[in-house]
RODO-2510 file (C-alpha; in nm, 4 decimals, decimal comma):
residues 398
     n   res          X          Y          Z
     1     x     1,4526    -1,1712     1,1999
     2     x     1,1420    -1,1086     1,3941
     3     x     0,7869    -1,2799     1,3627
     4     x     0,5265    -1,0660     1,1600
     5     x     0,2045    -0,9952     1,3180
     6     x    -0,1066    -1,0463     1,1090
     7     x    -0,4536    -1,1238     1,0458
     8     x    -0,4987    -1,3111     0,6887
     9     x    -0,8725    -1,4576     0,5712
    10     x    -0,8339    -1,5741     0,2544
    11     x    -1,1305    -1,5991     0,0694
    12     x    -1,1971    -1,5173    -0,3349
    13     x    -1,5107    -1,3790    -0,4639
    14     x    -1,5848    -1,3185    -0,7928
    15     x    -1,9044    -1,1007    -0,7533
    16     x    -1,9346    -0,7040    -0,6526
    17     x    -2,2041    -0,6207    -0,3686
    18     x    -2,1867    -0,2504    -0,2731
    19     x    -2,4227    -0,2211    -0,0232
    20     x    -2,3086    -0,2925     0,3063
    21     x    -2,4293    -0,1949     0,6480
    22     x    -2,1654    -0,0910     0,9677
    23     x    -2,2798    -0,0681     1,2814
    24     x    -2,0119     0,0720     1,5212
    25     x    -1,9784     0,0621     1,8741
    26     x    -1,9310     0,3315     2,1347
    27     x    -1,5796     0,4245     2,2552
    28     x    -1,4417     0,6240     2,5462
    29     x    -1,2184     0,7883     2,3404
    30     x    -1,3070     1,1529     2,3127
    31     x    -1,4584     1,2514     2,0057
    32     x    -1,3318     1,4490     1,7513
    33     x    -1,7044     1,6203     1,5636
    34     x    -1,5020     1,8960     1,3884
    35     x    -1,3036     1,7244     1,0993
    36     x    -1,0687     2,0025     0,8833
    37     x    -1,0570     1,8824     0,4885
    38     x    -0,7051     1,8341     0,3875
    39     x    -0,6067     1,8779     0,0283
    40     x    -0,4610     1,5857    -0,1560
    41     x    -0,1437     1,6714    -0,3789
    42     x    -0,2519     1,7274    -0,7444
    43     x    -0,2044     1,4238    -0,9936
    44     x    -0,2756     1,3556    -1,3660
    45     x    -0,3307     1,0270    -1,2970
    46     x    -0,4929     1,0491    -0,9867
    47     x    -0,7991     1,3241    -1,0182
    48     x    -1,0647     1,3113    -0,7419
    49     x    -1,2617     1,0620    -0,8791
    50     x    -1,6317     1,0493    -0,8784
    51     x    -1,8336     0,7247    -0,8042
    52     x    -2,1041     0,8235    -1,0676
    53     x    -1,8036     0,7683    -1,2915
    54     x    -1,8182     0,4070    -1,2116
    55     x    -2,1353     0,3239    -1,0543
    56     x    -2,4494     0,3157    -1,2042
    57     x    -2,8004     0,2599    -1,0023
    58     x    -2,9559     0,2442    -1,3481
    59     x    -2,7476    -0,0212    -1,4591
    60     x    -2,5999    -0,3261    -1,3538
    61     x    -2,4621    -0,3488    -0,9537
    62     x    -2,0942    -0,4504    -1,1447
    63     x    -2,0874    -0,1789    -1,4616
    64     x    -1,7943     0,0107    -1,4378
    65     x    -1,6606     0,3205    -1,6098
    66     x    -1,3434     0,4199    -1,6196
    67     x    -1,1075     0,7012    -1,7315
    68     x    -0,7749     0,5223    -1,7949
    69     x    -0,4824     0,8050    -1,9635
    70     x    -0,4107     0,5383    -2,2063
    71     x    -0,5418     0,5683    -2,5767
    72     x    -0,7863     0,2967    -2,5723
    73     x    -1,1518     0,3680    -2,7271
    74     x    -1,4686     0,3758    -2,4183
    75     x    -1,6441     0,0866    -2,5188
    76     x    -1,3298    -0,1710    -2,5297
    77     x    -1,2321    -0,0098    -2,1731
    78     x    -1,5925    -0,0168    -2,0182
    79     x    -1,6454    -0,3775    -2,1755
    80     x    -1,3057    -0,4628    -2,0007
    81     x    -1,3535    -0,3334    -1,6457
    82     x    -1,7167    -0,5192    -1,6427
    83     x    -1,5050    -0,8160    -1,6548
    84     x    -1,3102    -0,7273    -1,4024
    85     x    -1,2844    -0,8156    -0,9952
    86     x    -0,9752    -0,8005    -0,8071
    87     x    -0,9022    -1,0942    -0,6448
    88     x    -0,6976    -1,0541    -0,3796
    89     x    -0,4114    -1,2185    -0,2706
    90     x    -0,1298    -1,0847     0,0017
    91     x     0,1748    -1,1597     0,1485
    92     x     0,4396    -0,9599     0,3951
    93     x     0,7608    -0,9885     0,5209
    94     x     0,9658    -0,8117     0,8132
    95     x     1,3047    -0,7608     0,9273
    96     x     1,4671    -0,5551     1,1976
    97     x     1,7629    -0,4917     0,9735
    98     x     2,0817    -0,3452     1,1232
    99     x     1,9050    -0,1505     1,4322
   100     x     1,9201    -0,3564     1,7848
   101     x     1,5326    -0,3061     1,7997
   102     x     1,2328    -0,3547     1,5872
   103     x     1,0239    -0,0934     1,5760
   104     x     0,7956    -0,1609     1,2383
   105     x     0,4149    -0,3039     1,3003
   106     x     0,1715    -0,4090     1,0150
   107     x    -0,1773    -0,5583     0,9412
   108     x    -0,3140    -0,7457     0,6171
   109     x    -0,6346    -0,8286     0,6117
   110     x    -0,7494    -0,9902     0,2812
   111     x    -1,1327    -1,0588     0,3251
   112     x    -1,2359    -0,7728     0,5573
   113     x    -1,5872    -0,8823     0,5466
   114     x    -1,4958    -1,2009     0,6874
   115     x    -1,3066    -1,0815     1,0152
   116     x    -1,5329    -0,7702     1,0500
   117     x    -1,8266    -1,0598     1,0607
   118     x    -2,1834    -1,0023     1,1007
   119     x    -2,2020    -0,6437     1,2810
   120     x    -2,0291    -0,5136     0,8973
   121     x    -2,1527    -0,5603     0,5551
   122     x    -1,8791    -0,4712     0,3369
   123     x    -1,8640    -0,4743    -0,0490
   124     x    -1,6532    -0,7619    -0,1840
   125     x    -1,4362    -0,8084    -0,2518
   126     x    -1,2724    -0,5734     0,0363
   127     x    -0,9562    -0,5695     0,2331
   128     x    -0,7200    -0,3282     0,4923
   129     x    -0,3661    -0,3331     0,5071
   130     x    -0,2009    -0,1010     0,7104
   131     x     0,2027    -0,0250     0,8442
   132     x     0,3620     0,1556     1,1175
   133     x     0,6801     0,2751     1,1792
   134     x     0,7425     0,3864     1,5128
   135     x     1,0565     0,6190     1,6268
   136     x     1,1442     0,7103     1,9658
   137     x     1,0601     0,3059     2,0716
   138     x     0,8381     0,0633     2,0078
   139     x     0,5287     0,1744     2,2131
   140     x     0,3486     0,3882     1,9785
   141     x     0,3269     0,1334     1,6885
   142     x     0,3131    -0,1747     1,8657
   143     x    -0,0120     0,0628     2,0324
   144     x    -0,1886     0,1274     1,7254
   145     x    -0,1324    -0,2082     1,5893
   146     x    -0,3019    -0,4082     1,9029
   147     x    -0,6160    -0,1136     1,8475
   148     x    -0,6453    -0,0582     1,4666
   149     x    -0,9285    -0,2360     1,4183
   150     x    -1,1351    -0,0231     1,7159
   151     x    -0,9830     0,2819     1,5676
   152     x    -1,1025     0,2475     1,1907
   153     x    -1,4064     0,0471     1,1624
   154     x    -1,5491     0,0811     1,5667
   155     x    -1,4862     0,4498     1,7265
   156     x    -1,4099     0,6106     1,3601
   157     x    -1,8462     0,5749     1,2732
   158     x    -1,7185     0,3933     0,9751
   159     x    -2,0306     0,4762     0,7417
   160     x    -2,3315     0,3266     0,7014
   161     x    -2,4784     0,3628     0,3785
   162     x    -2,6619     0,1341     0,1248
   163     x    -2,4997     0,2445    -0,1652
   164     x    -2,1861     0,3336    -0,2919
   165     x    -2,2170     0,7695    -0,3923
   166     x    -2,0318     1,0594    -0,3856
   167     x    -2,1856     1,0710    -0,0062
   168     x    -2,0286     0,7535     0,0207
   169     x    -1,7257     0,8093    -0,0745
   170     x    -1,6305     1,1571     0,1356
   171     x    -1,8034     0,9519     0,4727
   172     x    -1,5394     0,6977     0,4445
   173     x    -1,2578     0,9714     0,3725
   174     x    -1,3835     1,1211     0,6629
   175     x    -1,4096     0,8225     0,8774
   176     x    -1,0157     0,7569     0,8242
   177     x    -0,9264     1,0674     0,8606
   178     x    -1,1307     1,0482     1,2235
   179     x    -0,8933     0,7330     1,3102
   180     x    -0,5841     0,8735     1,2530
   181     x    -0,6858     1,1662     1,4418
   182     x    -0,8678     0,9277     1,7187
   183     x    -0,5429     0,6963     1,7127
   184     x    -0,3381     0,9961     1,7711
   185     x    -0,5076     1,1560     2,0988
   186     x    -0,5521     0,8018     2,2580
   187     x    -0,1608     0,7652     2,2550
   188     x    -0,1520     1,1047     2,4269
   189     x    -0,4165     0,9829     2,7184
   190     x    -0,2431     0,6013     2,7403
   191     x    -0,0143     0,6625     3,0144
   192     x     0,1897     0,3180     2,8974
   193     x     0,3085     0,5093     2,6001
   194     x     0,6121     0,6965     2,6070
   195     x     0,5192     1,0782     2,5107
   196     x     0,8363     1,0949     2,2998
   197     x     0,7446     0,7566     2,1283
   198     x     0,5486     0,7970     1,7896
   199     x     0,5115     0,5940     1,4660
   200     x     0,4059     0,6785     1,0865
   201     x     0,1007     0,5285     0,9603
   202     x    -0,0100     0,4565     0,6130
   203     x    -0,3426     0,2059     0,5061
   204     x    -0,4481     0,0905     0,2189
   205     x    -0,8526    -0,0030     0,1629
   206     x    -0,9921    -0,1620    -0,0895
   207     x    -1,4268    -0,1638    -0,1513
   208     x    -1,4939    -0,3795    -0,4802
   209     x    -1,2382    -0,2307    -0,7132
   210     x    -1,1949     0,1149    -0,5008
   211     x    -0,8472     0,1587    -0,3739
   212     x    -0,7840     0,4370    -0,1015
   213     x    -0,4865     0,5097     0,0547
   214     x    -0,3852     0,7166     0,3538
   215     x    -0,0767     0,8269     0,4676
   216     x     0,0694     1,0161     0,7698
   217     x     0,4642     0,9748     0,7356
   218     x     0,7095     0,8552     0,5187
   219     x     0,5699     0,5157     0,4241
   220     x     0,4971     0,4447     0,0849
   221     x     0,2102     0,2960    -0,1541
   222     x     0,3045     0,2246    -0,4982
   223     x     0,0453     0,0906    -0,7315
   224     x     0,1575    -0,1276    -1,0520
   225     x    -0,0177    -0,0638    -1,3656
   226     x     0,1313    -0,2791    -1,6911
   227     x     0,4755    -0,2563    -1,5137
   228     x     0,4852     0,0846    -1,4399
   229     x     0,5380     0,2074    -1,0823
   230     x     0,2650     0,4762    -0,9749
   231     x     0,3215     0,6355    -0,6642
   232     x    -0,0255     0,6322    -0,4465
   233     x     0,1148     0,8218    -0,1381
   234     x     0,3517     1,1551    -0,0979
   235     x     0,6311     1,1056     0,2183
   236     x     0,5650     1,3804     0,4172
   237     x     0,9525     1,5195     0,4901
   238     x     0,9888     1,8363     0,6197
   239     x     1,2126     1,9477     0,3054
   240     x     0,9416     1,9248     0,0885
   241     x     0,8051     2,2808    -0,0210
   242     x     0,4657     2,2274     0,0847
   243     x     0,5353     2,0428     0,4246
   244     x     0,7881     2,2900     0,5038
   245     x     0,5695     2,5921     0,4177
   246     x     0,2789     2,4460     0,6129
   247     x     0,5667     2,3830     0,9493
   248     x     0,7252     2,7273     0,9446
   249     x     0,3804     2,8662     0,9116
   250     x     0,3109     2,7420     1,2726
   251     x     0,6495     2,8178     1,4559
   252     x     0,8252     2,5079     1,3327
   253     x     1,1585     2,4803     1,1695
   254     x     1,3920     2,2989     0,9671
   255     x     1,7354     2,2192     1,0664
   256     x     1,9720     1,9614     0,8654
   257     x     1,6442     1,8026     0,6779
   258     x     1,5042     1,7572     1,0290
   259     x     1,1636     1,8879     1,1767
   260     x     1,2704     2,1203     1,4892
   261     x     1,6290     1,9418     1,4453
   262     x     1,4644     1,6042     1,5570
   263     x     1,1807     1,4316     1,3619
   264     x     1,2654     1,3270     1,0000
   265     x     0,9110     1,3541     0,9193
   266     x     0,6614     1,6081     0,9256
   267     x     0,3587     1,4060     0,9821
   268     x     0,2998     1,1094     1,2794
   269     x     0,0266     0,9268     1,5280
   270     x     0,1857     1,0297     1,8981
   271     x     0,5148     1,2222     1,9591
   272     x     0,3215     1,4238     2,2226
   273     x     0,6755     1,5679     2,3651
   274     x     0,6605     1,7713     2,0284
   275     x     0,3256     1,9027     1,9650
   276     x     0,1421     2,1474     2,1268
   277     x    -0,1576     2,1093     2,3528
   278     x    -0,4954     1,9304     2,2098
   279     x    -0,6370     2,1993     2,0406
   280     x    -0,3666     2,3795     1,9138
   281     x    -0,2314     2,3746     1,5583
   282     x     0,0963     2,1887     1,5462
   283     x     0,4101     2,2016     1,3380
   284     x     0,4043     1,8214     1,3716
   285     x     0,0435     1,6423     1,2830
   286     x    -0,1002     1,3398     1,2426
   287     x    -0,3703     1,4808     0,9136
   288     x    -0,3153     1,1792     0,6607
   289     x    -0,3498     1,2833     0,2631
   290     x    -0,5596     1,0565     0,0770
   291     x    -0,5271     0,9035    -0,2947
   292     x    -0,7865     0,6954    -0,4314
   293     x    -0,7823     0,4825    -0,7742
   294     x    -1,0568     0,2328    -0,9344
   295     x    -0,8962    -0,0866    -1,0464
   296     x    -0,8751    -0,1965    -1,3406
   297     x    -0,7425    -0,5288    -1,5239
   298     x    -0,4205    -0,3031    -1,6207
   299     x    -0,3712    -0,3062    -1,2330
   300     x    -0,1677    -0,5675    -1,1073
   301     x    -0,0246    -0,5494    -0,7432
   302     x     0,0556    -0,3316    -0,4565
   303     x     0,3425    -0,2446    -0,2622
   304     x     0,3130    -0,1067     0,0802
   305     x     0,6497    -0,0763     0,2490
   306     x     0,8230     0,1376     0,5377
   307     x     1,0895     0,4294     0,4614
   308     x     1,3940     0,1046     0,5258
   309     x     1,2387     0,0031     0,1858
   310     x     1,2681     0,3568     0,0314
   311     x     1,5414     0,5124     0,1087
   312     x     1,7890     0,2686    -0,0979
   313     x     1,5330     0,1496    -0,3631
   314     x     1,2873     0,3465    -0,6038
   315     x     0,9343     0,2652    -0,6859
   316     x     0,9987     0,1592    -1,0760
   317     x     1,2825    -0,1040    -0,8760
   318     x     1,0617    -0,2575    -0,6537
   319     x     0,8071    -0,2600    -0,8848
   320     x     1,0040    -0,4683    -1,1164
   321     x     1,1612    -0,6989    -0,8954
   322     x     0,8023    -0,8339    -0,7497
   323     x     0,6523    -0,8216    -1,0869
   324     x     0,9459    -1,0863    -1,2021
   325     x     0,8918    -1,2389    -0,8954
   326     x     0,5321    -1,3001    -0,9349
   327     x     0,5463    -1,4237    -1,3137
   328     x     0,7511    -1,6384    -1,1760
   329     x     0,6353    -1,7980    -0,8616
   330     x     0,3117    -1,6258    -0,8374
   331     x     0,4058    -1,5911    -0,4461
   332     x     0,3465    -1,2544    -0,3008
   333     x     0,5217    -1,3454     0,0500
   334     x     0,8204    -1,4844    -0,1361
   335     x     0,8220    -1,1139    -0,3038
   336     x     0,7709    -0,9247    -0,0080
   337     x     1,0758    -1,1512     0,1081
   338     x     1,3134    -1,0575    -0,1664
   339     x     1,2173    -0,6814    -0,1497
   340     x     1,3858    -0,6823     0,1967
   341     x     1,6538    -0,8889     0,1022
   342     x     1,7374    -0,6276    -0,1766
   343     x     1,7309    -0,3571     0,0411
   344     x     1,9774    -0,5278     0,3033
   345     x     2,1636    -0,6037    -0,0529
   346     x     2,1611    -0,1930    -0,0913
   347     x     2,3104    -0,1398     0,2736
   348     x     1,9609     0,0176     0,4128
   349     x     2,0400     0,1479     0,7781
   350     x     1,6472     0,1271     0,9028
   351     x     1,4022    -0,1750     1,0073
   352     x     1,1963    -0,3129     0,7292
   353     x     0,8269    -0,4140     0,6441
   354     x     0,6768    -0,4863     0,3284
   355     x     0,3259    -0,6002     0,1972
   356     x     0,2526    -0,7221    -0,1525
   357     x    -0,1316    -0,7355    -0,2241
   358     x    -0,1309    -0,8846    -0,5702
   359     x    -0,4837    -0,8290    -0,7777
   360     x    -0,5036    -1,1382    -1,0247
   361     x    -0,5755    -1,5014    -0,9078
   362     x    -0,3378    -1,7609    -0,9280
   363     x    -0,4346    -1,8619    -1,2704
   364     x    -0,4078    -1,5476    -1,4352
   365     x    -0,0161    -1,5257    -1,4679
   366     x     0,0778    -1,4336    -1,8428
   367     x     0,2593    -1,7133    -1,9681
   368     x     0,5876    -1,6981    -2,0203
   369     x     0,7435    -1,7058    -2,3519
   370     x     0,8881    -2,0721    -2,4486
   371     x     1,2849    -2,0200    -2,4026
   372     x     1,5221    -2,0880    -2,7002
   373     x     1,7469    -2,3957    -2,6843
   374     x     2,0729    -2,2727    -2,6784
   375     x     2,3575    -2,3910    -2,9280
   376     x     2,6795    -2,4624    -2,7946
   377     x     2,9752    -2,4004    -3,0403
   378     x     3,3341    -2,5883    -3,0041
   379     x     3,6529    -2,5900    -3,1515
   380     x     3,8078    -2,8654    -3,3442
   381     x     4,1819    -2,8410    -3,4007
   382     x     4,3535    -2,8710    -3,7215
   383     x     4,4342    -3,2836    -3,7285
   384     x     4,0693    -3,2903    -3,6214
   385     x     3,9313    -3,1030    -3,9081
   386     x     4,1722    -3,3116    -4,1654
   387     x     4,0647    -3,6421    -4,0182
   388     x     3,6976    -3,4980    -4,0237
   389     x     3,7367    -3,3852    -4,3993
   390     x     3,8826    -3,7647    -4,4716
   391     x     3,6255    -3,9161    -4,3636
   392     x     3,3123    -3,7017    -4,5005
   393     x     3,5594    -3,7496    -4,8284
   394     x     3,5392    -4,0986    -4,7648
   395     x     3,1525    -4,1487    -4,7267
   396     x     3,0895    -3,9353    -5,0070
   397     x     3,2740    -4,1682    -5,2492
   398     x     3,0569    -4,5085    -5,1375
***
């Protein structure tokens, strides 16, 4: 069992303010001014989704409109979401499993605003949750963990904007993508990190009731939406068509599942012993794919876990156990507890990390239905039942 590693500020706030103002600080980091667009995997749920679809300048700061696939009329779904604020509630558990060394990191943040402080104006409620599971050694994650807060929201130009627009929206796309990029070249230039020592990365940030998620590996979002598990990240293995396509394409290969016969993934921050020099395109990179989703009430937690998680459970599974757990206990660290315990149950072979982010305060928990008394039948033997039958014979003759 190893200690987790994590900033928490818990603090509830039932109204929306999306105009913030970031003012970020210089770095010595070289920057990265030419940012390539990378195409996020198509989706019916999740279509790129544009914020005049759910802000209005017009209107109220907190009106909300939202295209939900299931069969309910516009006006009972728009008079729904104005009701609605996530209120966000976390909770995280880690393990180092049957390896002989941890190599997992992770961050949850749950007021952002609040540990950013005065130099960020963020809308609220907002949060960043983010793991990392190194390979080849610790160094590379334990690296990005101790800088991830330089990397997104210092030397990334996290945006400053007043309001919240389709401008808006591709800065902060942008400004991620910039991090994991930025992350990526300072493990190449710190000469503490092993070159053949690299981690997966995946965050999760939430802006009022936007969700975005990026991913570089094989880590996994998975939203919950009235019980159902929807997947908000792709693992990038090298099998998979597209990530094998885009590998051979640049003088990679695939051997036994593996990326050049080592790397089980085709996307990571570091690894510098396999890609080519700064500059060049690489069979291995560290682009992350973005999925983005406007909560609703429907919405009720997320789970954020590393491939140890994965690889013996399915989404729906998890999914199910937390959301028993919660109407339960209403505990998300207790959840995140018995999601690794289930996969230790399942005989995973990896470390594991888990966050739960649940979206509903405390006293929102559906109450449970009131349980049936149960009815406990016996057997009488026969001198029983004759005695029995002489005496109700009896009584009924007084």
């Amino acid at each position: 069992m190893v200690a987790e590693t994590e900033i928490v500020c818990h603090h509830s706030v039932p109204g929306l303010d999306v105009q913030y103002r970031c003012i970020a600080k210089g770095s010595n980091i070289q920057k990265i001014e030419d940012i390539v667009d990378a195409s996020s995997p198509s989706s019916p749920v999740f279509r790129q989704i544009r914020p005049s679809e759910f802000v209005s300048t017009e209107k109220s700061r907190s009106e909300v409109v939202v295209r939900s696939p299931d069969s309910i009329s516009d006006a009972a779904l728009e008079s729904t979401v104005l009701q609605f604020a996530p209120s966000i509630r976390s909770g995280s558990f880690a393990d180092i499993g049957p390896r002989r060394f941890m190599e997992d990191e992770h961050i949850r943040i749950d007021d952002l605003s609040a540990h950013l402080g005065s130099l960020f104006r963020c809308p609220v409620p907002s949060a960043f949750y983010g793991v990392f599971d190194g390979h080849g050694g610790p160094d590379a994650a334990a690296y990005i963990r101790k800088n991830v807060m330089r990397f997104f929201f210092e030397d990334a130009d996290f945006p400053q904007i007043s309001e919240v627009d389709d401008v808006f929206l591709e800065e902060v796309e942008n400004s991620l993508r910039k991090a994991f990029l930025l992350a990526d070249l300072a493990l190449a230039d710190d000469c503490s990190v092993n070159s053949s020592s690299g981690t997966t990365a995946l965050t999760a940030l939430i802006l009022g009731r936007l969700l975005l998620v990026a991913n570089a590996g094989d880590c996994r979002a998975v939203l919950c939406r009235k019980g159902e598990a929807i997947e908000m990240s792709q693992d990038h293995r090298p099998i998979y068509p597209l990530e094998r396509r885009r590998v051979e394409e640049l003088g990679g290969y695939i051997e036994d599942g593996y990326l050049n016969g080592v790397l089980s993934v085709s996307r990571a921050l570091g690894d510098w012993d396999m890609k080519f020099p700064r500059g060049s395109a690489s069979p291995l990179i560290a682009e992350p794919e973005f999925r983005q989703v406007i909560l609703t009430e429907d919405d009720e937690f997320l789970i954020i876990g590393c491939d140890g998680i994965w690889d013996v459970m399915s989404s729906q599974h998890a999914v199910s156990l937390v959301r028993r757990g919660l109407r339960r206990h209403d505990n998300p660290e207790q959840c995140a507890r018995d999601l690794i315990m289930e996969a230790l149950r399942l005989s995973t072979f990896d470390n594991l990390t888990v966050i739960v982010i649940s979206f509903s305060s405390p006293d929102h928990r559906e109450s449970s239905p009131p349980r049936q008394r149960k009815l406990r039948c016996c057997s009488l033997s026969a001198e029983a039942l004759c005695s029995l039958k002489s005496f109700l014979d009896g009584s009924g003759n007084r």
